[in-house]
N, C-alpha and C positions, 0 to 999 in steps of 0.2 A: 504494500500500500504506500501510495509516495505520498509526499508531505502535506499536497492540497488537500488531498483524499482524509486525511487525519485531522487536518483543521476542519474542512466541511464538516466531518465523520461528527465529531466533537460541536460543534456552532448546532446541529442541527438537534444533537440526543441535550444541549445544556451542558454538559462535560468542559470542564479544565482540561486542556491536552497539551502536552508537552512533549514536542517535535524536537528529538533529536537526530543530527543528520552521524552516520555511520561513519566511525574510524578506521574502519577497515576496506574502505572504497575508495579507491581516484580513477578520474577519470583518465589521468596519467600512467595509467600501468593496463597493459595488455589483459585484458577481460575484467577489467577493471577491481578486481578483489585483490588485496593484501593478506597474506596467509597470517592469520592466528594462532597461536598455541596456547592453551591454560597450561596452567602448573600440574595438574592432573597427568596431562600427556607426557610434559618433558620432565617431571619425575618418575612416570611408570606408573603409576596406580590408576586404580580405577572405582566408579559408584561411591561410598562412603566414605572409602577411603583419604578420598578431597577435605575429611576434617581429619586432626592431629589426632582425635583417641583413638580412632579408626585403624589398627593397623600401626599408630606411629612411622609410618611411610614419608607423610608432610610436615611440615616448621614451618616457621616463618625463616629459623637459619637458613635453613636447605632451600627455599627459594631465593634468599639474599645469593647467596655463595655461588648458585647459579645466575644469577642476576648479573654479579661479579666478573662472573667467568666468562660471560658472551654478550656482556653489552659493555657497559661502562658504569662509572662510579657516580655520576650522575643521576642514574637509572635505580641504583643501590638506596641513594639520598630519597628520590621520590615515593621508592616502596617503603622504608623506612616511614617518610612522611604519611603514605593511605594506610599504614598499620596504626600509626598514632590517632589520623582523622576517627578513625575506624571504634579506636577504645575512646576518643574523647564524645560521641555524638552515642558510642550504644550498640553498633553494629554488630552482632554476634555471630554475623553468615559473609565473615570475610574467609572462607575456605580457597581451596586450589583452584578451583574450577572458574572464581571470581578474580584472579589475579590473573592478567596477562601477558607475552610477550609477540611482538610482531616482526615477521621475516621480510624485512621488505626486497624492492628488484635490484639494490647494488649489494644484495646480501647482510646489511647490518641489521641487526636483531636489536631491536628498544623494546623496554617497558608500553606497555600499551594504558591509554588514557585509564585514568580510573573508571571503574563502573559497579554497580549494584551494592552502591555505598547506604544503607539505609539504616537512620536507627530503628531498632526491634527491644530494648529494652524493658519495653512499656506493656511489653505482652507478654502473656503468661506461658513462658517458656523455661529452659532450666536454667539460662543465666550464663551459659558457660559461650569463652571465646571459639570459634573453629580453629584457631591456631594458641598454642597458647604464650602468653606472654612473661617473658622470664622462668618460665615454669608451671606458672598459674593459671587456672582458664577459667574462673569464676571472675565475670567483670567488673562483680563488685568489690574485688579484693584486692585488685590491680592497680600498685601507687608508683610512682614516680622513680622507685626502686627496684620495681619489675621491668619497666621499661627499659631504664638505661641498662642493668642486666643483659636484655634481652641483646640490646644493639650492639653491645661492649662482644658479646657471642659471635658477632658476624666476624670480628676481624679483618673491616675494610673500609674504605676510606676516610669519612673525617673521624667515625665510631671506634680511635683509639687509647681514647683517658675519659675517666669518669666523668672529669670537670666540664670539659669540651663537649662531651655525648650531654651532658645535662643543660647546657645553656645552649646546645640546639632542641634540645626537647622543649626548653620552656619556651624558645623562642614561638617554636610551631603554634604552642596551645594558647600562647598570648593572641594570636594570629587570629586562631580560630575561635575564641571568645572573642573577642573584638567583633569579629563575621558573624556572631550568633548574635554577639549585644544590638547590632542593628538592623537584625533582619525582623519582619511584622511578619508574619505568619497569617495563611488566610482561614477562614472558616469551616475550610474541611481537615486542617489539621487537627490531633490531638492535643485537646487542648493544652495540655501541661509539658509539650513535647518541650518547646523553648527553656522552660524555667528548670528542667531535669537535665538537660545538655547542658546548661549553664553551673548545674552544679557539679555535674560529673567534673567540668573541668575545672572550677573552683578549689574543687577539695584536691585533684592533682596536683596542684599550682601550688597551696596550702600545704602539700609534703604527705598528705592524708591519703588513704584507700577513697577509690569511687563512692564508693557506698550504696546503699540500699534505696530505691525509691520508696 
């Protein structure tokens, strides 16, 4: 369905729609698709196994270190950063299969945009990360000290002293409070969704676990 098709689709049922256009299309490349791979594939696993208790097949390490190994450290920096987004907003379905990379036509292999970033903490689920974080996969136990753990683990680019790994974490989550403090939320959001993202990152920031909604 192309993108007129979606706005009409949407204008005529009353629906909000939100037209994303495809990162994995140009018109500049011969049949125009860019080949995708989740972390699913280029680690080997497969169905469940996309979350870490699954098997313990996937990390979040083992995706950086391959991140590392075939792209660049740049690429390292941004997965780091959608792990963090990830625990600061709630997201507990950041598994392998949501994590990507792309093989483009002069051969170099990047990190692919982020996607299927959504918080889920608000619903009554078990609470735990799909990868987990320093150890931990409960997100409400997840402080500040899990994190840098976690990244200090990769052994690769800026992630090689405590000091330096923590004052880019806090740089991130300033970032993304800041982006939350002024976003207005419309009226089919949940309501409470703003002021519970807001505290997640608060109590990060504060040196404290997530905490409990």
């Amino acid at each position: 369905m192309n993108k007129l098709l979606v706005e009409l689709y949407g204008n005529i049922l009353g629906f909000l729609t939100l037209v994303i256009e495809r990162y994995d299309r140009s018109n500049d490349v011969e049949g125009s698709r860019i080949h995708q791979e989740d972390f699913n594939q280029a680690l080997g696993t497969e169905g469940s196994e996309k979350y870490q208790e699954y098997g313990g097949k996937v990390s979040a390490k083992r995706i950086a270190e391959t991140i590392s190994r075939f792209c660049n450290n740049d690429d390292v920096e941004k997965f780091a950063s959608q792990l963090i987004f990830a625990i600061a907003i709630g997201n507990l379905d950041m598994h392998a299969k949501n994590i990507s990379v792309l093989h483009m036509p002069d051969e170099q292999v990047i990190l692919a945009p982020v996607y299927d970033q959504v918080p889920l903490r608000h619903y009554s689920i078990d609470g735990k990360m799909a990868l987990a974080v320093g150890g931990e996969y409960i997100h409400a136990n997840i402080t500040i000290k899990n994190i840098v753990s976690e990244l200090l683990s990769w052994r690769c680019c800026s992630f090689t002293g405590e000091k330096e790994t923590t004052a880019i974490i806090y740089s991130w989550l300033e970032t993304f409070q800041n982006t939350v403090n002024e976003i207005n939320p419309g009226n089919n959001v949940h309501p409470p969704l703003k002021t519970t993202i807001q505290s997640f990152i608060s109590n990060l920031l504060n040196g404290k676990s997530i905490g409990r909604i």
